[in-house]
Each structure stands twice: as structure tokens, then as C-alpha cells.
C-alpha positions, 0 to 999 in steps of 0.5 A: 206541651205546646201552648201555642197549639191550645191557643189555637184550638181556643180559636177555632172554637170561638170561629164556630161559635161566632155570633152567639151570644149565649157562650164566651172563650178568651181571646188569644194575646199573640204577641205574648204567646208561644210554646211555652207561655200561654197569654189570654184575656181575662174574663171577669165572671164566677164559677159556674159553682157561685150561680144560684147563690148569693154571691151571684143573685142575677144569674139564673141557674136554669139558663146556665145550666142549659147554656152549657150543656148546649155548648158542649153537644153543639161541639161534639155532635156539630163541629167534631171538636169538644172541650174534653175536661168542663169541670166547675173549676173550667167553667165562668159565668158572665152578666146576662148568664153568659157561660164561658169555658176555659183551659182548653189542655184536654180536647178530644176529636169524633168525625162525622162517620163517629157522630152519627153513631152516637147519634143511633147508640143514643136512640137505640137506647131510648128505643130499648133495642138491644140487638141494634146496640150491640152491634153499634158497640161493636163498631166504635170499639177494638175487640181485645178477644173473639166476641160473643155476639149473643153474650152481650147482646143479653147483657145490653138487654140486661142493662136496658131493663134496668131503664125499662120504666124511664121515659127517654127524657128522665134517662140520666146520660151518665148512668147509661153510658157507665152502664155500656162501658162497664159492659164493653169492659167485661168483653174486653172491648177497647175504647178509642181515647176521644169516645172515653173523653167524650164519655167523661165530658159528658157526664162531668156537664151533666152533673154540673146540669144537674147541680145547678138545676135537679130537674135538669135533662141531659137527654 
């Protein structure tokens, strides 16, 4: 572990969300940082957990739950470099509903070529076309074994139908994305490590989304 490197990736990402007012990471202390010691500046928030109670009357959930989950898709589909573990305990809240992310331990990577495909797997699935999603599957994931193309394709078909009535906006990310990995699984299709953090990482803002606001829409 080298908590030097974490300190800089806390610093990159800060670079790319320059200038924005709505998002805060700590600031690095170099001079008490190296391999082994991580020193960053203490930043006098809540939980996000806190935001909607009375311990924290001036903030407004709504706000902070689309704060947040704008932060995480702007790393993902943006810049290719996205906090991998935003759990309630990684989350603070600042005055103004400014959201702050911290523990930057897990991060995970998707080039520009990766992004795109998430991209059309996310509207193929709004467009209920299984064919087109299968075979973008196929393209992020290693076959373990001889693929049946027609095998799942049927069963993404049958996986779109249980949607079938959702309009796109209603879709809860979570779900569908569980939906496409447990069929990936029965084909033996491997997950590269960064597309399942980012799988995880999604679904972790969105049920704090929804938490903070049920009618909160990822999609």
C-alpha cells in the first residue's frame, strides 16, 4: 500500500473538478505524507446519512442526492477515473449542499473505447434491443467457454421484458445491471475488475440517491 499514490489520485481528481462549487475532496498535506502515512485536510461536514434529519436541517436532501450521483458519472463517463467505494461512511456534506468524497483506497479505471460502450449498453437497454445488447456484452467481457450467441440473446430478451412497461427514467440502474451480470455469469462470461467496481459503485449511489430522495432517478 502506497498511500502516497492515493493522495495523488485525490489530487487528480480535484484538478478535473476544478472550479466546481457543488463537490469538495481534502486537500493533500505533503509535507506529512508519504508510503505509509496519509495526512489530509479535515473537512467539517455530516454524513451524507445525517442529510434530511434534524441533525442537519439546512441541507436539502434532493440537491444532494443529485450532487452526487452527478459527481460519480461525471468521473466515470468523463474523465475514466471514478471513486470505486462511495458508501455513506466515504460520503460528507458541507453548508450550501456541497458533497464531499473521501477514502479514495478503491478507485477504478474505463477508457474512452469502454465509456462509449456503457454509453450504447445503457441505451439498448432503454431501447429494449436484445440483439444490440448482447453482443455489446460480449465486447466488455472474456468468454470462459464457446458462447451461444442465441442462448443469450434470449436470455437478455428475457431479462428486457421484465422492464418492458418501465419507461427509461423509472429503470432502477441497479437492478438491470444485476440483471446483465447474473446473465453474464450463467455464460460463464468474465467481468473485467473496473467494469464490476464500476457496477458496484453505481449501485452503492444509487441507493443512497434513493435514500435520500425516493424519487430519485439514476437513469
Amino acid at each position: 500500500l502506497d498511500l502516497a499514490r492515493e493522495g495523488h489520485i485525490i489530487e487528480r481528481v480535484s484538478a478535473q473538478f476544478a472550479g466546481d462549487a457543488t463537490v469538495r475532496l481534502p486537500a493533500v498535506h505533503w509535507p506529512l505524507t508519504g508510503e505509509r502515512v496519509l495526512t489530509l485536510e479535515y473537512l467539517d461536514g455530516v454524513k451524507v446519512s445525517a442529510v434530511g434529519t434534524a441533525d442537519a436541517p439546512d441541507l436539502d436532501p434532493v440537491v444532494v442526492a443529485a450532487r452526487g450521483a452527478d459527481f460519480v458519472f461525471r468521473q466515470i463517463l468523463e474523465h475514466g477515473l471514478f471513486h470505486a467505494d462511495p458508501h455513506p461512511g466515504n460520503i460528507l456534506v458541507l453548508p450550501d449542499n456541497v458533497v464531499a468524497f473521501i477514502d479514495f483506497g478503491i478507485i477504478g479505471r474505463v477508457n474512452r473505447q469502454l465509456r462509449h460502450r456503457l454509453a450504447r449498453i445503457i441505451l439498448s437497454i432503454g431501447r429494449r434491443d436484445a440483439e444490440r445488447l448482447a453482443s455489446l456484452v460480449l465486447e466488455v467481457t472474456t468468454p470462459l467457454q464457446a458462447v451461444d450467441l442465441a442462448a443469450l440473446t434470449g436470455d437478455v430478451e428475457e431479462m428486457l421484458d421484465r422492464y418492458a412497461g418501465v419507461p427509461i427514467g423509472e429503470l432502477s440502474l441497479r437492478d438491470v445491471l444485476g440483471s446483465v451480470t447474473g446473465a453474464m455469469a450463467r455464460h460463464r462470461l468474465q467481468l473485467a475488475a473496473d467494469l464490476a467496481l464500476l457496477i458496484k459503485a453505481v449501485s452503492t449511489i444509487e441507493s443512497i440517491g434513493r435514500d435520500l430522495d425516493p424519487s430519485f432517478k439514476i437513469v
